[in-house]
Structure formats: structure tokens, C-alpha cells
C-alpha positions, 0 to 999 in steps of 0.5 A: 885856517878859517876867515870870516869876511865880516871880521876881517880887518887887515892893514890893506884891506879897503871898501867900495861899494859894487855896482849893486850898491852893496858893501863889500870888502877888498883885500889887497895883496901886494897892491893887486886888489884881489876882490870881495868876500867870494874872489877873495876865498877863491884866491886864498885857495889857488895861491896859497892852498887855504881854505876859508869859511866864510860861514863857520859854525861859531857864527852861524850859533851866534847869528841864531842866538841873536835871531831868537833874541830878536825875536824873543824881544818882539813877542815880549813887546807885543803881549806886554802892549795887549796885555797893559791896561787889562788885567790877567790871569794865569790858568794853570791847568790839573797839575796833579799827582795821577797826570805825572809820573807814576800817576794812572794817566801820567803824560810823557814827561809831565813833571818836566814843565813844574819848573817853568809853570813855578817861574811863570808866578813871580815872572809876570804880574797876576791879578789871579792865579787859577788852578783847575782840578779833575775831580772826577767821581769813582763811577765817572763816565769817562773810566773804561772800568764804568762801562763794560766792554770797553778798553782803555784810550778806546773811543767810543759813542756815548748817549747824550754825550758823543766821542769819548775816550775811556781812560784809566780811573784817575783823580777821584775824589779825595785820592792822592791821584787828585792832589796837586803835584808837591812840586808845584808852587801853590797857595790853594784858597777856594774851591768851586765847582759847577753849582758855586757863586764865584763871587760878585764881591771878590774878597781880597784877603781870598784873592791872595790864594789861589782859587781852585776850578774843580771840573769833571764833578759830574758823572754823566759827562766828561770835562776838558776845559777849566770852563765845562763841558765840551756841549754847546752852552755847556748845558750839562756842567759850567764852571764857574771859572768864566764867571770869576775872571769876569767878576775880576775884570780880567782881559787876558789869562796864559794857559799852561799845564796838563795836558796839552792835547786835551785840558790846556787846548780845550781851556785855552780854545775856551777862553778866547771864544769867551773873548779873553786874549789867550795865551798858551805856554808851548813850555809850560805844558806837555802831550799825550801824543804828537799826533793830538798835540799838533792837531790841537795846536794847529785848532788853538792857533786858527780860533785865535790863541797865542802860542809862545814860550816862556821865556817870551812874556814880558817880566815885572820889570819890563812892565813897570818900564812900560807903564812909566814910559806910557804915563801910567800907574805902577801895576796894581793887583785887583782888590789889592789893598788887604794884600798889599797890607799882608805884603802879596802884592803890588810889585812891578820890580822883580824885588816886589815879588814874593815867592810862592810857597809850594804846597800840594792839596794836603788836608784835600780830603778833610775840606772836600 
């Protein structure tokens, strides 16, 4: 027979207040006080042979649920309180056919974060939604198959360019390695790459789309980061990524996406030392290995990046509270007026939003 303590409610049971003035229950049995949660246990077994709990499992699960959900709550509060009066961007990093499975460098269990980086693009507001793209010439840097005596995942010195590990060939050019994974909701628009204007006068018919950051374009040197290269100032490739979310006036971007050891870390690391408050999704991406995923996280955490899940961002419908109870507008995208025309944007209700339409990179090649 269990008992729990805090549920206990028996006709002759009473309160005092113990000479440390906390609360405790008194169970009486035939007019003799018997005492607090603990005597009482102890009485329960020297009379009658019954063992109480005073702990039991169903409410120890139901104090951890309520935990979390505090917390849960608390983190939601402080991102939506950072992020209200700027604007964000959601970075979802090389979701494509060759880092998931069956693909040349698939990640453990890649595919598994679709899902949750899908449910991210109606759950938040976005002034832009960004998807970076290894596009990796055939006779890249970075391929074992490109540097003779070398073998896969082997680190080695490059001239000019430092550690590098050699991967397997994976996201040529035009390949279907390359695509986007067909699970993933995407609305490709633009393509850039180092060398292209992100565009002092945003179009806002464009901006609905998302915009596509092609990396990895140069041979001599590999690209982690949605931003460039890993050199100081980025001298041999910069995206135009920091570029765009300047021009869009963003102040915050989350990060999720593949892999979380090497491109979502190093874009994420990026974007807060470009000043952008960062937020990285522990759920929305995966790692090649624990080893790298602990060292980088323990990097993300230390240069100021936020990690979270994502179940811990604030929703549509909490920001439009928030912004009503704070005085302000409703929530209104960047360059928003052709959009809301189309009905794309606009929305601070769950209802407002639109659902993404999947899409892969069909047709990639031909647009190239």
C-alpha cells in the first residue's frame, strides 16, 4: 500500500507548524498524534506492517514533467523578451540528400531532425528563412579522392589552409548529393554564392522564398560556416550571408541543421561573433560524433551562443500576446507589403500561418 504525504487527507488528520516553521502533516489514530510525514511512515510499519512511499514513482514522473515545463516556460519567456523588437532569421543549415541516410557522408540519424527543423517554420515568426548549400566543386580541396595518399576522415595539413579532414566526395555541383532532402519544407528563391550582391533593396516578392547561401564554391579551401571560410576575415571565400541578414535588419537568427559538429557549430559561432544573438536548436540538428558534438557545444556555449530546444522558443501566439501587452504592433515581416498581398505573411496567430510547401532542389541543376 503506498501513501503519499502531500495528498494525504484523512478526517483526523491536523497541521502544526514544527519548530523550524515548516508545514507539517499530523496523522492522529485514535486521539494519539502519531507525527509528520516520516513518524508517520515509521508507525505505519511497526503497527500494522505497511510500507508507505512517500516518494512513489507516478509523482516523482509528474514532479520532472512540471520541472521541465517551468522551465520550458522560462526560456521561452527570455528568447521571446531578446527577440521582440528585432528581427530573425531562421538558418537552416545543408539539409541535403548526401548528409542523410544513404547519402557519402551521411550523419547518424540525420534524417531524424526534418521534423522538428519542418515545425520551426510555422512555429516562430521569420523575417527570413535561409538555407545554406555545400556546393562543392568535383576537384575540391577537401575530397580524399583529391589529394593522393591521404584517407577518408584523416586529418591533415594543407598549405595555406591548415587542418583539414578528408572527406568522402559528397555535394558536387548539380548532383542529387547536393539536393535539399525531399523531406524538407522549402520554398527555394535566390541562390548566392561568395562573389554575389545580397541586395541593398530587398524585393519583397524574393524575400517570401527562401534565400539559398551556396558555400563550399571554392576549390582551394573548405567552408563550414554559412558565412565562409574558417581564415581570419574570411579572405579566401565570404558569403554573402552576413551581408543579407544586415541588409534585413535582423538582430537574432536560430540555427539547426547539419552537422552539428562541423556547419551548424561554425555558423552558429559565426553568427554571434558578427553580434547576431544566436540561437542553436539541440533538436534540430545531429553530430558525426559525440566527441566533436560536446567539444563544439562546450565552444558555442563559451562565445555566447544559446542552446535550446525546440519546444523552448516562443510560438506565433505567445509573441502576439507579448506584443500586445508590451503596446506594440502586431508582428510584421521585413518588406512585408507584396507579401501580405500574396497572403505569406503578416501572421501573429498560429491560423495566420501558411504552411510551407516541401520541395527539394528540383530543377537545381538546370538554374545553376
Amino acid at each position: 500500500m503506498h501513501f503519499n504525504s502531500s495528498l494525504l487527507r484523512l478526517s483526523g488528520c491536523r497541521r502544526f507548524e514544527s519548530a523550524e516553521a515548516v508545514p507539517c502533516p499530523v496523522v492522529v489514530a485514535s486521539g494519539k498524534p502519531i507525527g509528520g510525514s516520516t513518524d508517520f511512515a515509521v508507525h505505519c510499519q511497526s503497527a500494522f506492517g505497511i510500507s508507505v512511499d512517500l516518494d512513489p514513482p507516478a509523482l516523482q514522473s509528474r514532479a520532472t514533467e512540471d520541472m521541465a515545463a517551468a522551465e520550458r516556460e522560462t526560456t521561452q519567456a527570455e528568447v521571446l523578451r531578446s527577440c521582440l523588437t528585432v528581427r530573425r532569421a531562421l538558418i537552416i543549415v545543408d539539409v541535403q540528400r548526401d548528409f542523410c541516410e544513404g547519402g557519402s557522408l551521411a550523419v547518424p540519424e540525420g534524417d531524424a531532425i526534418i521534423e522538428v527543423v519542418n515545425s520551426l517554420r510555422s512555429r516562430w515568426n521569420w523575417d527570413l528563412v535561409v538555407l545554406t548549400q555545400d556546393w562543392h566543386p568535383a576537384d575540391h580541396i577537401s575530397f580524399a579522392s583529391n589529394n593522393e595518399g591521404t584517407s577518408l576522415f584523416e586529418l591533415v595539413d594543407l598549405p595555406g589552409v591548415g587542418s583539414q579532414v578528408m572527406w568522402p566526395d559528397h555535394c558536387v555541383q548539380g548532383s542529387s548529393g547536393a539536393e535539399f532532402h525531399p523531406s524538407l519544407e522549402c520554398s527555394p528563391g535566390r541562390r548566392l554564392q561568395a562573389g554575389d550582391d545580397a541586395g541593398d533593396a530587398p524585393d519583397p516578392e524574393a524575400d517570401v522564398l527562401d534565400t539559398v547561401i551556396r558555400k563550399g564554391t571554392v576549390r582551394e579551401v573548405d567552408s563550414y560556416s554559412g558565412f565562409g571560410d574558417a581564415t581570419p576575415g574570411k579572405t579566401k571565400e565570404e558569403t554573402p550571408l552576413r551581408a543579407l541578414l544586415q541588409s534585413r535588419g535582423v538582430g537574432a537568427v536560430v540555427v539547426v541543421g547539419l552537422a552539428q559538429d562541423f556547419c551548424v557549430s561554425f555558423t552558429a559561432k559565426d553568427a554571434r561573433s558578427y553580434g547576431f544573438e544566436t540561437f542553436l536548436v539541440r533538436d534540430g540538428t545531429k553530430g558525426i560524433t559525440s566527441e566533436g558534438v560536446g567539444k563544439e557545444m562546450e565552444l558555442c556555449r563559451a562565445e555566447g551562443v544559446r542552446l535550446v530546444g525546440s519546444e523552448e522558443l516562443p510560438t506565433k501566439t505567445m509573441e502576439a500576446e507579448a506584443r500586445r501587452e508590451a503596446g506594440l504592433g502586431r508582428w510584421v515581416r521585413f518588406g512585408d507589403a507584396a507579401a501580405t498581398a500574396r497572403g505569406r505573411g503578416g501572421g501573429d496567430t498560429e491560423a495566420d500561418a501558411e504552411a510551407a510547401r516541401p520541395a527539394g532542389e528540383a530543377g537545381d541543376v538546370a538554374s545553376a
